[in-house]
C-alpha positions as CSV (number, residue, x, y, z in Angstrom):
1,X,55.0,61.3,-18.4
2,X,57.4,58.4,-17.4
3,X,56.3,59.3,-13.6
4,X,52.6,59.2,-14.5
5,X,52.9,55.9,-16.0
6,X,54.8,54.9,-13.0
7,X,52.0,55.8,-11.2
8,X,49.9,54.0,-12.5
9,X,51.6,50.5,-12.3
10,X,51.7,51.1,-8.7
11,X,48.0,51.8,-8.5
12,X,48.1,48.1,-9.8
13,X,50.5,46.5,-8.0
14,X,48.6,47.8,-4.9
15,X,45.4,46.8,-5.5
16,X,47.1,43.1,-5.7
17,X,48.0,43.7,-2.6
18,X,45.3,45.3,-0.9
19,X,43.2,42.0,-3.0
20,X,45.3,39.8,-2.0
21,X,43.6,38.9,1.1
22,X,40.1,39.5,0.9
23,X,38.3,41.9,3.9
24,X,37.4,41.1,6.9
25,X,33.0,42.0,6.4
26,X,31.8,39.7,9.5
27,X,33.7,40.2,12.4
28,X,30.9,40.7,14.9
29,X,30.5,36.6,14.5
30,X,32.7,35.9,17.2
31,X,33.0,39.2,19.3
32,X,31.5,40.3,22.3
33,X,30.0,43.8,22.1
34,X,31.0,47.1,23.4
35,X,30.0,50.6,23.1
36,X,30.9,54.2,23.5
37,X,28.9,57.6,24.0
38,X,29.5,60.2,21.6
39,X,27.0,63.2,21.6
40,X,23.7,62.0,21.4
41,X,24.2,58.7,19.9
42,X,25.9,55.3,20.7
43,X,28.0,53.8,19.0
44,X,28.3,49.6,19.3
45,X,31.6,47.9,18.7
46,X,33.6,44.3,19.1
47,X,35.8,42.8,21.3
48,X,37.6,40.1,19.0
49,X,38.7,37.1,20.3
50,X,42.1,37.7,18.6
51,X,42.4,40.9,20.5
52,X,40.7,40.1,23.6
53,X,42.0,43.8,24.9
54,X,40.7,45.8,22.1
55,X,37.4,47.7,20.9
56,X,37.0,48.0,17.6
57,X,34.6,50.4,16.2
58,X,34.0,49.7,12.3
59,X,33.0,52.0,9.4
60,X,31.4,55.4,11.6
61,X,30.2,57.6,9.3
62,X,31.8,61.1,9.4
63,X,30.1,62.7,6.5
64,X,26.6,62.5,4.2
65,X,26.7,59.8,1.6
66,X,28.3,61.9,-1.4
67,X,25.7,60.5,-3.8
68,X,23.0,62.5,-6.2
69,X,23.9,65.9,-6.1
70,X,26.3,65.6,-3.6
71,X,28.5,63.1,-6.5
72,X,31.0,65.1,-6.9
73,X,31.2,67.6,-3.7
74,X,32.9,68.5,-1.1
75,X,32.4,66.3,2.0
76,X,28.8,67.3,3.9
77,X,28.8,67.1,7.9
78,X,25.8,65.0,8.8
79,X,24.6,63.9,12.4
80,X,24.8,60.4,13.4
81,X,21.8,58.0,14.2
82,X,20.9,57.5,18.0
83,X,21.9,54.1,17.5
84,X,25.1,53.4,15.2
85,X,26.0,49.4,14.5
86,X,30.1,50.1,13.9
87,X,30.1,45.9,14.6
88,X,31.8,45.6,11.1
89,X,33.2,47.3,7.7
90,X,30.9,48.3,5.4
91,X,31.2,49.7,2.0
92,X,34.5,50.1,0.1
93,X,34.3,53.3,-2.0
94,X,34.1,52.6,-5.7
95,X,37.4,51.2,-7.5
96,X,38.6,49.3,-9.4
97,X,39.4,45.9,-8.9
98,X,41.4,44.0,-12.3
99,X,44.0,41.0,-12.0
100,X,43.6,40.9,-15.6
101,X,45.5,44.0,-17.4
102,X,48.8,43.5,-19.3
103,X,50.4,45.7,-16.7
104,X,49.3,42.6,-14.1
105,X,50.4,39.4,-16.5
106,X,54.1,39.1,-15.3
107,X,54.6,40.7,-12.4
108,X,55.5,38.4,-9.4
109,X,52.1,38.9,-8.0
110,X,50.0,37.1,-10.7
111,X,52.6,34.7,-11.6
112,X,54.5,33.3,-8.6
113,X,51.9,33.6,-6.1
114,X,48.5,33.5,-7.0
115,X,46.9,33.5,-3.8
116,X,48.0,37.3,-3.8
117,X,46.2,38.2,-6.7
118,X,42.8,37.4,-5.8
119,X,40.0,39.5,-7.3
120,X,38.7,41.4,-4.0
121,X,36.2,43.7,-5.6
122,X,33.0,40.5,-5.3
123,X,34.4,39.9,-1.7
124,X,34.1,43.2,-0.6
125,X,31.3,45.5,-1.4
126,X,31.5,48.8,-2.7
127,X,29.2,51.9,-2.9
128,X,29.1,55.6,-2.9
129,X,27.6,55.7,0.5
130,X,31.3,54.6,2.1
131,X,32.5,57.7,3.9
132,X,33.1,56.0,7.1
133,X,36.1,56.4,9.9
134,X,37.4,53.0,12.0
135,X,38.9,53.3,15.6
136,X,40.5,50.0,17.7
137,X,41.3,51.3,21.1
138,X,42.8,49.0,24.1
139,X,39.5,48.3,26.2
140,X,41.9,48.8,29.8
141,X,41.8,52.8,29.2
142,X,38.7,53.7,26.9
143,X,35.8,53.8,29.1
144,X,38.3,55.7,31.8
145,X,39.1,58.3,29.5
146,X,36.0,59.5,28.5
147,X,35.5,60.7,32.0
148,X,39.4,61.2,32.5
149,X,41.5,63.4,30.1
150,X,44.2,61.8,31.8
151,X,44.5,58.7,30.5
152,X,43.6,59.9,26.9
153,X,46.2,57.6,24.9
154,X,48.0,59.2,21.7
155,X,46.6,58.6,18.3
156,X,48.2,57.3,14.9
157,X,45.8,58.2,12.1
158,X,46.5,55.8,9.3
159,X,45.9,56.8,5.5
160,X,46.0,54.1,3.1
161,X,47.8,54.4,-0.1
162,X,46.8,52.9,-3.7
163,X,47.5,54.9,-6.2
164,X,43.9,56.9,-5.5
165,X,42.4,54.3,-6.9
166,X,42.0,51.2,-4.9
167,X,42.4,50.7,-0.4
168,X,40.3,51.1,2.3
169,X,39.7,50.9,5.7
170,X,39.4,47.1,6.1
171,X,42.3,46.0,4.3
172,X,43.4,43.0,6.2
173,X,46.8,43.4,6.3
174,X,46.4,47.0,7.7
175,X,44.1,46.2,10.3
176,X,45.4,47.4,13.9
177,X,43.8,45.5,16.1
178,X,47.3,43.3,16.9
179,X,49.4,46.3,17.2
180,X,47.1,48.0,20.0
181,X,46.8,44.6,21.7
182,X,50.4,44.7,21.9
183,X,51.1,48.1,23.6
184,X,48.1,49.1,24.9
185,X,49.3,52.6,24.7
186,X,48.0,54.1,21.8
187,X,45.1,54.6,19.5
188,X,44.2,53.8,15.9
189,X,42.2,55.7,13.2
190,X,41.7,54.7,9.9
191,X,39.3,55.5,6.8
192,X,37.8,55.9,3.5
193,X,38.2,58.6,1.1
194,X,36.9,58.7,-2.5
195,X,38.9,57.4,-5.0
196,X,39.4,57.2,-9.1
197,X,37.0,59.5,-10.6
198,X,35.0,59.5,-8.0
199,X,37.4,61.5,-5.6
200,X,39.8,62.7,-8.3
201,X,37.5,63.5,-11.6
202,X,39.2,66.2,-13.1
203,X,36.1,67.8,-14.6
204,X,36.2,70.6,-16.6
205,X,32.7,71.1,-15.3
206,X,33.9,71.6,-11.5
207,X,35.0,74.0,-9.9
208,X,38.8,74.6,-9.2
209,X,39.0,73.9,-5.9
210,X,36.4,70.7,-5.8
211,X,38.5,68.5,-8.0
212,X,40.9,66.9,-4.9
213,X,37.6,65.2,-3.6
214,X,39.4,62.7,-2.3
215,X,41.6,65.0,0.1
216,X,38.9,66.8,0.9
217,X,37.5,64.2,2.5
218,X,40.6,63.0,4.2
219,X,40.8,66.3,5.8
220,X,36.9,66.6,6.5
221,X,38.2,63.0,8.8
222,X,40.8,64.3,10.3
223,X,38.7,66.8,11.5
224,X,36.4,64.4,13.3
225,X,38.8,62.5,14.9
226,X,40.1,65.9,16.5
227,X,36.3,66.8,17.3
228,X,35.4,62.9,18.7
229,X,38.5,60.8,19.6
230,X,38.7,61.7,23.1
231,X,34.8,59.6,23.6
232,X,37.1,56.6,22.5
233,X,40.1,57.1,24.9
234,X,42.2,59.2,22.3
235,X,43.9,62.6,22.9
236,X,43.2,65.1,20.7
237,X,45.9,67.3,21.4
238,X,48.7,63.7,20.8
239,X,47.6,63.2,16.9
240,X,49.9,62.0,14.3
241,X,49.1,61.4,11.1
242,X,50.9,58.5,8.9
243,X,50.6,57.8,5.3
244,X,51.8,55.2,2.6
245,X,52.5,55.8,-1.0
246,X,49.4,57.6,-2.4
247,X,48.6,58.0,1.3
248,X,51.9,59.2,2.0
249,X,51.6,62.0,-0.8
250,X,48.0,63.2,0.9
251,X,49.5,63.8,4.7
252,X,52.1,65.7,3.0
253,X,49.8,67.8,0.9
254,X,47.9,68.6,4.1
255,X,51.3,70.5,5.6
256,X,50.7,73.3,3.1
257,X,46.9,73.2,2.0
258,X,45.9,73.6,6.3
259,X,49.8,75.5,7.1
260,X,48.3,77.1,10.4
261,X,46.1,74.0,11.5
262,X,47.2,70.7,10.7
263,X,45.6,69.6,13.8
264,X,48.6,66.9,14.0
265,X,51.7,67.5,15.9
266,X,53.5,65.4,13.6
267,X,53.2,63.2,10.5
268,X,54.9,60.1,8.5
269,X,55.7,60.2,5.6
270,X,56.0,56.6,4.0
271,X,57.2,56.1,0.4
272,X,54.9,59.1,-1.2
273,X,55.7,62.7,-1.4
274,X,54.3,65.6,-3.0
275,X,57.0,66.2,-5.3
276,X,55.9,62.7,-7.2
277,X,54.0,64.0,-10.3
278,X,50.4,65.8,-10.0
279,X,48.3,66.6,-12.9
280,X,47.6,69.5,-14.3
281,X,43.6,70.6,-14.4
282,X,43.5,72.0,-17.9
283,X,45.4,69.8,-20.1
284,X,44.0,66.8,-18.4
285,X,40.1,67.0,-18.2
286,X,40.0,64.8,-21.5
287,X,39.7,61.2,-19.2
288,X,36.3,63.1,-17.4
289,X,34.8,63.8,-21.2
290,X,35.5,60.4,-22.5
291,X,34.0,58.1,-19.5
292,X,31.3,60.8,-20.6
293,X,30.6,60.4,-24.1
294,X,30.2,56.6,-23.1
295,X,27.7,57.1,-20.9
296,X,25.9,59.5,-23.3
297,X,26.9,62.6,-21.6
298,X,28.6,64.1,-24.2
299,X,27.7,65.9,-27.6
300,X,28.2,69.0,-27.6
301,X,26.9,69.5,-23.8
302,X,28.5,72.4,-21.8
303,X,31.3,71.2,-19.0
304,X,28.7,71.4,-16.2
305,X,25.9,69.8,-18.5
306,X,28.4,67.5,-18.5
307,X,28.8,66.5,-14.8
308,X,25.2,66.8,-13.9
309,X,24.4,64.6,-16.4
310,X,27.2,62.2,-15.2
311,X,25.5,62.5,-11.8
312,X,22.8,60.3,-13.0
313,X,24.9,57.1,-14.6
314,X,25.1,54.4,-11.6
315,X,28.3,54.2,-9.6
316,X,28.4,50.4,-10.3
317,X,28.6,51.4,-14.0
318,X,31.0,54.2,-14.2
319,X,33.6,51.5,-11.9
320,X,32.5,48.5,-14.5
321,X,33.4,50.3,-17.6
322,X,36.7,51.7,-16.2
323,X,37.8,48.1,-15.4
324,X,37.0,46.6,-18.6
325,X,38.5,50.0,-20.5
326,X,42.1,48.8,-18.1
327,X,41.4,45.4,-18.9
328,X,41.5,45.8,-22.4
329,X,44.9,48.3,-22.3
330,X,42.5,50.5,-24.5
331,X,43.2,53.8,-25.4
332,X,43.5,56.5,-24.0
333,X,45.1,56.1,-21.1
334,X,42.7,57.7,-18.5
335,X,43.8,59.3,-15.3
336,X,41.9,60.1,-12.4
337,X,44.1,61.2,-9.2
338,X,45.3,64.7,-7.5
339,X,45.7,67.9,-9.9
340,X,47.2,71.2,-9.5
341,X,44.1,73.6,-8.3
342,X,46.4,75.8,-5.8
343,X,44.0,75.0,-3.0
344,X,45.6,71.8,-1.5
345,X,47.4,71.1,-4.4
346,X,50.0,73.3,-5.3
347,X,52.6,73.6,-8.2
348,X,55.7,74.6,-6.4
349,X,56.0,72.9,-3.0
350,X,60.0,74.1,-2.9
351,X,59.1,77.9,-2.9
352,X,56.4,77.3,-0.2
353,X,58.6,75.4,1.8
354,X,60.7,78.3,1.6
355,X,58.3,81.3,2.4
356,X,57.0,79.0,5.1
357,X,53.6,78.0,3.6
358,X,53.9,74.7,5.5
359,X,52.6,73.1,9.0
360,X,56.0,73.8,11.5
361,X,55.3,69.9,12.8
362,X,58.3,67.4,12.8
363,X,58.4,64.8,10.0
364,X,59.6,61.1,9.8
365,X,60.3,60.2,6.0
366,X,61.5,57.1,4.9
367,X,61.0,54.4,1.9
368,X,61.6,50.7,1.7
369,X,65.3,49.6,0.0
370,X,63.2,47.7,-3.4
371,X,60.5,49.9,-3.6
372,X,61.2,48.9,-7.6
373,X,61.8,45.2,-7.2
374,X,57.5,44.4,-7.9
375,X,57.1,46.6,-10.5
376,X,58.3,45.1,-13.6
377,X,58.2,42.0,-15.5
378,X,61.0,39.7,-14.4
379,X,62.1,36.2,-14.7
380,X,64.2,33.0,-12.3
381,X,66.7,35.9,-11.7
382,X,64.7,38.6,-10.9
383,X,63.3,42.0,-12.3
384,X,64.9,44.4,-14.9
385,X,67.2,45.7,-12.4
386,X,67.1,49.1,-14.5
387,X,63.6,49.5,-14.7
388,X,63.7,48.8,-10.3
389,X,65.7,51.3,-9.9
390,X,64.4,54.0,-11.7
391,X,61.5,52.9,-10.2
392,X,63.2,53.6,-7.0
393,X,64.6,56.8,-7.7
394,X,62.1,58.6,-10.3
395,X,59.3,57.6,-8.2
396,X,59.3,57.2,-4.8
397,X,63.3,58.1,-3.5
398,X,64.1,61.0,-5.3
399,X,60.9,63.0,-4.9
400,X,61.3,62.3,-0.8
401,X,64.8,63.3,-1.0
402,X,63.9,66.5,-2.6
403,X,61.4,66.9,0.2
404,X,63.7,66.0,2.7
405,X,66.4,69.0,1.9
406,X,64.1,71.4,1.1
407,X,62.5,71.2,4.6
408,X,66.2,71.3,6.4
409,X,67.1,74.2,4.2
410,X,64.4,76.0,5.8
411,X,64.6,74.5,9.3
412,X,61.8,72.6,9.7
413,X,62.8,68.9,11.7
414,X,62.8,65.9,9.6
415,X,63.5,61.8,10.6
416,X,64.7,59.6,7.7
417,X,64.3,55.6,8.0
418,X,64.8,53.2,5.7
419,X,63.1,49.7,5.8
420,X,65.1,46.6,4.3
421,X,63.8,43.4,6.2
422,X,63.6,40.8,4.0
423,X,61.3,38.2,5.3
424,X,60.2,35.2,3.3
425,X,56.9,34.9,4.9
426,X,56.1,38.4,3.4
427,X,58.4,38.6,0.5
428,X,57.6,35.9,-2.0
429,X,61.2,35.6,-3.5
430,X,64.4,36.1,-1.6
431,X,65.6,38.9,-4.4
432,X,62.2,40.9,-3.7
433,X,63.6,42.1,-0.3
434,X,61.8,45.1,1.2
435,X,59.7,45.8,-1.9
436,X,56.9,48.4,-1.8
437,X,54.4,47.9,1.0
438,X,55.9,45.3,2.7
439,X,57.1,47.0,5.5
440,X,53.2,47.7,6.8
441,X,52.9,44.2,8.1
442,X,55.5,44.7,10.4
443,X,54.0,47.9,11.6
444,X,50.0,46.7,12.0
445,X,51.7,43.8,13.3
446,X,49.6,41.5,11.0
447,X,53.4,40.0,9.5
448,X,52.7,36.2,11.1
449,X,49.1,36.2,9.4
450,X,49.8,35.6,6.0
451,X,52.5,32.5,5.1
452,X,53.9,31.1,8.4
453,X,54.9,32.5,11.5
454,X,57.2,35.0,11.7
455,X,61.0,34.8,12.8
456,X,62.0,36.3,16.2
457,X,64.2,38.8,14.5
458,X,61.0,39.6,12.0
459,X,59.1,39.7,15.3
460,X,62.0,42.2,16.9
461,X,62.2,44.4,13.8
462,X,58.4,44.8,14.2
463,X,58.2,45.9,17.7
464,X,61.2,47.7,17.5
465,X,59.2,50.0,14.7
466,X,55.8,50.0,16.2
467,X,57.6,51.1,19.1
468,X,58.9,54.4,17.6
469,X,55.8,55.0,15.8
470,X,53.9,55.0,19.3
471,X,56.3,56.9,20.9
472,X,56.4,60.0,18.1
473,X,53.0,59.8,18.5
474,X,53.5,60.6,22.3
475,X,55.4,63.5,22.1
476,X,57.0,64.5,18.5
477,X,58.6,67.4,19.9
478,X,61.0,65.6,22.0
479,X,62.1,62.8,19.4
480,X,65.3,62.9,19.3
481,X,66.6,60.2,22.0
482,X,67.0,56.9,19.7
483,X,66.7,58.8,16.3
484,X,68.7,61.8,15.4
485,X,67.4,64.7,13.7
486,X,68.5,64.9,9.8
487,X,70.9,67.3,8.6
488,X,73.6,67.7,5.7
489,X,76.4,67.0,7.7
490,X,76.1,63.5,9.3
491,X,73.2,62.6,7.5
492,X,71.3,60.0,10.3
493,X,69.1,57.5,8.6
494,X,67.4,55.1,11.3
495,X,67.4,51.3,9.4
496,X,65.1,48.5,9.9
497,X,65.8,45.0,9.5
498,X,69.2,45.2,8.1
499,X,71.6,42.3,9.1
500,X,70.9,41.0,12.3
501,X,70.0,43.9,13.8
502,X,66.5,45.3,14.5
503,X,67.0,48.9,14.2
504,X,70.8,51.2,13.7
505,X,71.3,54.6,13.4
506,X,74.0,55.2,10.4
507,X,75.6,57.9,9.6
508,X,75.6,58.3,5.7
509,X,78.4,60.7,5.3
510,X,80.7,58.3,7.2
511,X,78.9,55.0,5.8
512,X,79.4,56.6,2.0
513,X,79.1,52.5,0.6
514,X,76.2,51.4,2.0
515,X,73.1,50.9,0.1
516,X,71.4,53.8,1.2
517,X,73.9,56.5,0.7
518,X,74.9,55.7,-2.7
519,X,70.8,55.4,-3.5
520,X,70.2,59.3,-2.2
521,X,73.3,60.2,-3.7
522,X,72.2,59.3,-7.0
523,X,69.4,61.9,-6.6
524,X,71.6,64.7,-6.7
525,X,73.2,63.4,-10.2
């Protein structure tokens, strides 16, 4: 219970975030164009002035509009137009958007800095029709390696986090473009995926294995990008995967839902694991029936009475009512996110990992050193430093930790970082240090765009982990040069952004007082 509700305060603290700077709708204003040829359509893109050596192609579709009777089912291929404008986002998938909720009132975000807790959800539009896929590719190699597997670059694919509830594609802060102008090495997918209800709806009325919409759909992306990246200079066969929080917890999922094709060759696993707390599909359909009996879809209707008749209730609705139902802190508390239906969520990931029911692809896994330090209410001092921590531990550490030894125990490679730059143009209060989230700015590169410009050692942590991320990317297999594998006798853990130095490898079982080893070691008390 105590994780679910921890859950549930990061799904809020991230959609301040992710509404903290509204998205970018119009970027095609000042762009040139550019297009690619995939199949039998084109697709038209940007060339931003602000990444003069980039193509960006914005909001692709890669499956049918899940609306009608396709609310509430698995992803549907569809065939693009001849003609497809990807000039800038579209739709964000249904959410919820509140700045208002008790949860909100005193944490840093609403009260020290409002300009972070902006209301994004009349900014940026959202809809049902929103399962659409990004790419920004340097504009040196793309054209050449449509024609030229040779110069196909490696690809990060990017999966938001947000507690399923809240994120997109066009999140500012997570928006590549900087990053490939930078190395011109590399290529960068992003995309939607249902979320809340929509994606998660725990239904009594569905089937078992159509209730993880939402990572259904990631996968159904995935598979595009391995089917269409090389028409945008990407290689197909140099994918990695990388995911943040809730994000974090679906790339992991996909390691033993698709165990003999993960179509990656590696993945990242950022502060989200599948050992945080799932639901369980029969004692938690009750969130499903009461949005229902709102809407006049209950009374005594069968379980898939119950759905079809949900089918019909506008999407604008369903998302208004469950943001004035968090609003008001009514009850019950309603939950909408992954749940146990043994198909790609599973009840005993330790026991898989030991039969070998997971993806044999190498792993970086790695958290920030406050992940806590946003979460609660706090005052001139700072945060309840008991509630942070268990924050830290119960949530996000511990449950990567567990991950982390059960995959050595069965010899599968892992990577451990740890991220604990404090910079105050990111960080709003010097005691916030490397709180949850805020080491993606670093990593997009977007870190000089919000308060300020950034420090040359904020600037040399950033490249210094972009850097790495690229060059996993470029051959997982092999790395090992700059980052030792993990294992129970030396204990390596890469660190970002501690003291004056960009990146260090330490050595926890020798460096038993720092920060880090006395954090994981509280794991195993």
């Amino acid at each position: 219970m105590r994780r679910t509700q921890a859950l549930l305060i990061l799904w809020a603290f991230c959609l301040q975030l992710i509404t903290a700077f509204p998205p970018v709708q119009h970027e095609r204003r000042s762009a040139n164009y550019t297009s690619v040829r995939l199949n039998n359509s084109t697709i038209y893109g940007t060339i931003s002035p602000k990444a003069p050596d980039v193509r960006s192609f914005l909001s692709i579709p890669y499956a049918a509009p899940p609306v009608g009777s396709l609310r509430w089912a698995p992803p549907q291929p569809m065939a693009l137009a001849a003609d497809v404008d990807a000039t800038s986002f579209g739709l964000s998938c249904p959410q919820i958007f509140n700045n208002r909720s008790a949860a909100l009132s005193t944490i840093v975000y609403t009260t020290v800095d409002p300009e972070f807790s902006l209301e994004g959800g009349d900014s940026s539009p959202t809809g049902e029709d929103c399962l659409t896929i990004s790419v920004w590719a340097p504009t040196t190699t793309t054209a050449a390696a449509a024609s030229a597997n040779s110069s196909l670059l490696p690809v990060i694919i990017w999966v938001f986090g947000g507690a399923f509830q809240v994120g997109g594609e066009n999140v500012p802060y997570q928006i590549p473009s900087q990053w490939v102008q930078r190395t011109q090495s590399h290529v960068v997918v992003s995309f939607n995926y249902r979320l809340n209800i929509f994606g998660f709806p725990v239904a009594a009325g569905l089937g078992t294995t159509t209730q993880n919409l939402g990572l259904l759909g990631q996968r159904a992306a995935v598979e595009w990008v391995r089917d269409n990246i090389a028409a945008f200079g990407g290689d197909p066969e140099r994918m990695v995967i990388w995911g943040q929080s809730a994000g974090s917890l679906s790339v992991e999922s996909f390691q033993y839902a698709y165990p003999e094709d993960p179509i990656v060759k590696g993945a990242v696993l950022d502060s989200g694991s599948v050992y945080m707390q799932t639901l369980d599909l029969e004692s938690s359909t009750g969130s499903f029936t009461f949005v229902a009996e709102h809407f006049g879809c209950g009374g005594g209707l069968e379980p898939e009475e119950e759905v079809e008749c949900m089918r019909g209730v506008p999407a604008d609705e369903i998302e208004d009512f469950l943001d004035e139902h968090l609003t008001a802190g009514a009850a019950p508390m309603l939950a909408f996110q992954p749940v146990k239906d043994e198909h790609v969520v599973f009840s005993n990931y330790t026991q898989r990992t030991i039969d070998g029911a997971i993806a044999d692809i190498p792993v970086i896994i790695g958290t920030t050193s406050n992940e806590g330090a946003a979460f609660n209410a706090f005052d001139l001092s700072g945060p309840n430093e008991t509630a942070a921590e268990s924050f830290m531990l119960d949530t996000v550490l511990c449950p990567l930790v567990q991950s982390t030894n059960d995959r050595t125990a069965a010899g599968y490679n892992v990577y451990r970082f740890w991220y604990d730059g404090n910079f105050t143009n990111i960080s709003p209060l010097p005691w916030m240090g490397a709180f949850h989230c805020s080491e993606l700015p670093l990593l997009f590169g977007t870190h000089p765009n919000f308060r300020g410009n950034s420090t040359p050692f904020e600037y040399a942590v950033s490249e210094s982990m972009q850097d790495l991320w690229v060059e996993f990317a470029r051959d997982p297999s092999g790395f090992t040069e700059h980052w030792p594998v993990w294992n129970p006798d030396t204990q390596p853990m890469l660190v970002f952004g501690q003291g004056e130095i960009p990146s260090q490898v330490v050595n926890l079982t020798i460096a038993t007082a720092s920060t880090q080893a006395q954090m994981i070691s509280m794991c195993a008390a």
